[in-house]
N, C-alpha and C positions, 0 to 999 in steps of 0.2 A: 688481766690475770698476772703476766709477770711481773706488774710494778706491785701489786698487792701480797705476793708473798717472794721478792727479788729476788725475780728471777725462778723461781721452783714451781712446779705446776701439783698440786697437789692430786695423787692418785691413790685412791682407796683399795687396799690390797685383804686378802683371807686366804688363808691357808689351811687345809686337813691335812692332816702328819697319818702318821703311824706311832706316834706316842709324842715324847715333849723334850727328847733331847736332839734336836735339831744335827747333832753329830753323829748319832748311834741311826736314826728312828730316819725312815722315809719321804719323801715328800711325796703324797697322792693330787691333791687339788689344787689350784691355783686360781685364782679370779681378780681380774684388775675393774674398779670403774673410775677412770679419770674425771676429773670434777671440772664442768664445763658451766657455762654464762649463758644464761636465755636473752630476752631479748629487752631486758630491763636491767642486766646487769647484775643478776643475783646469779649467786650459784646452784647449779641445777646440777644432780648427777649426771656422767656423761655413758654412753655404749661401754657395757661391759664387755671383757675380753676372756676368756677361760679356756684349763686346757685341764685335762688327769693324765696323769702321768703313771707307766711303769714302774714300781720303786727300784732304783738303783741298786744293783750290784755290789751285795755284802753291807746293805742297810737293813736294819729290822723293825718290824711290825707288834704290835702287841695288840692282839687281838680286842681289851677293852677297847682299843681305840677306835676299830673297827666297830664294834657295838656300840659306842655315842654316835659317832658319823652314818652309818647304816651304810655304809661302801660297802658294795661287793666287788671283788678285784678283781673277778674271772666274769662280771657278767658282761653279756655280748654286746651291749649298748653305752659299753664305758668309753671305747675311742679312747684309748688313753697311747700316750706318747711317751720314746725316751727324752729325758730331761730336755737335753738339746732342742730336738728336735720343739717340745710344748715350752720352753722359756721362749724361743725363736719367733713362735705364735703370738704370744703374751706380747711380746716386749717390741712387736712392731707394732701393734695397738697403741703401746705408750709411747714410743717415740711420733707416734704421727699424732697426738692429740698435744704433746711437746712444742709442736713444730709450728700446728693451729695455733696456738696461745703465744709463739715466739719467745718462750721459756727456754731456759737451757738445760734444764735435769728433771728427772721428777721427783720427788721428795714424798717417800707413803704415808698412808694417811694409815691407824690400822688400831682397832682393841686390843689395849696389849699390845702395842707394835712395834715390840722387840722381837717377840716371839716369829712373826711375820717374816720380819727383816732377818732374823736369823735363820731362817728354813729357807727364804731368796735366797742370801749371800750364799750357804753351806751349797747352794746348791749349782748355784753361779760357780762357784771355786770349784767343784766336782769334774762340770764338761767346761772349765776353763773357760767360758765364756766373754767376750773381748767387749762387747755392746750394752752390758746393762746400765739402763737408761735412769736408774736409782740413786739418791746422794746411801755414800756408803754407812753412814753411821747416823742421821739429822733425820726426825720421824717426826708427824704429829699425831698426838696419842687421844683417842675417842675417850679413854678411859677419864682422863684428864676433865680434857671439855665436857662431857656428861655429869662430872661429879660438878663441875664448878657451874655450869648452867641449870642443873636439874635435881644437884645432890643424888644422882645415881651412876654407881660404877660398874655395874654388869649389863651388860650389852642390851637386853631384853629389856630389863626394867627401864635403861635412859629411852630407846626405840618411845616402849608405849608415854614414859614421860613427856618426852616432845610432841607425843600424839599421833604417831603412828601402829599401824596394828603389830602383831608380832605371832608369828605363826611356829611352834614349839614344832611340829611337825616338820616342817624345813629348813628348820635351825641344823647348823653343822653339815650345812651343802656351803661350800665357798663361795658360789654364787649367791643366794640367798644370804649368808652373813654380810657382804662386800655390798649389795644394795642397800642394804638395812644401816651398815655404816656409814655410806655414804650420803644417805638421806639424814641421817642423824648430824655430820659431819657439817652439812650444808645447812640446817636448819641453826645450827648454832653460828655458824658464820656468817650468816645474812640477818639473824638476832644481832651479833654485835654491829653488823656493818659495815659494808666497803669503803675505804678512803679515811675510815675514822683513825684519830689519832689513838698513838696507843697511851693516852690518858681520858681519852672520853670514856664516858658510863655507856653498858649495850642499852639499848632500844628495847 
């Protein structure tokens, strides 16, 4: 894995906001699945890691965003964490799937993974966070590999393109996006191939 992408371990990240400016807007969900090797050498998604988070102190919510996500803030079974405390959770996950692979960073894998990266980082820089195990600006983007392997750019359509299901109903859970990512993620990587040069045709 770290001679295949030097050094970086690729981990599949999703995020639900409270709207879309990562500056203004809250961070509620978070879900990592680091991308792990079976017993052939392919990539296989690896243990996903999730946390909900409290939104931080003088960040705001816009209720549409609550109604695509279907978060409830206040319900009793959210377990949700301040920032610290739920990146702390997350990101010892990543650092020890880092560690298996003898990688040095993780590098997110993500739809849209700016978007991602930027609600991470805004939120890293908030409770000043000293250990995130993320390269700070270097992504690879599903949106990308979906259009170029399957000529589809929205999440849903490359999923069922590559031949998986896709369930509308627990779309916009972090968890549920982040698997579905990373299964898509893996099936185009192991279409083109490990070890291949980067002038070979995929498979």
């Amino acid at each position: 894995m770290a001679d295949r992408f030097r050094g970086y371990l690729p981990v599949v990240v999703d995020v639900e906001t409270g709207g879309f400016d990562w500056q203004k807007h809250a961070l509620l969900e978070l879900a990592v699945v680091p991308i792990d090797l079976d017993e052939h050498g392919r990539y296989i998604p690896g243990e996903v890691a999730s946390s909900h988070f409290i939104p931080a102190p003088g960040l705001a919510i816009d209720p549409k965003s609550l109604e695509i996500t279907g978060i409830v803030l206040d319900h009793p079974f959210r377990f949700a964490k301040p920032e610290k405390e739920g990146l702390d959770h997350v990101f010892a996950a990543v650092r020890a799937a880092v560690r298996k692979h003898n990688c040095q960073r993780a590098i997110l894998v993500g739809h849209n993974a700016h978007f991602d990266l930027n609600f991470l980082n805004a939120a890293v820089a908030r409770v000043q966070h000293k250990r995130n195990p993320f390269h700070p600006f270097s992504v690879f983007d599903t949106v990308t590999l979906g259009g170029v392997a399957y000529g589809q750019t929205v999440l849903a359509r490359a999923v069922q393109a590559a031949g998986f299901e896709w369930n509308g109903e627990e779309a916009h859970s972090a968890v549920y996006d982040a698997e579905k990512t990373a299964a898509l993620f893996c099936k185009v990587a192991n279409k083109w191939g490990i070890g291949m040069s980067s002038r070979a045709e995929p498979q």
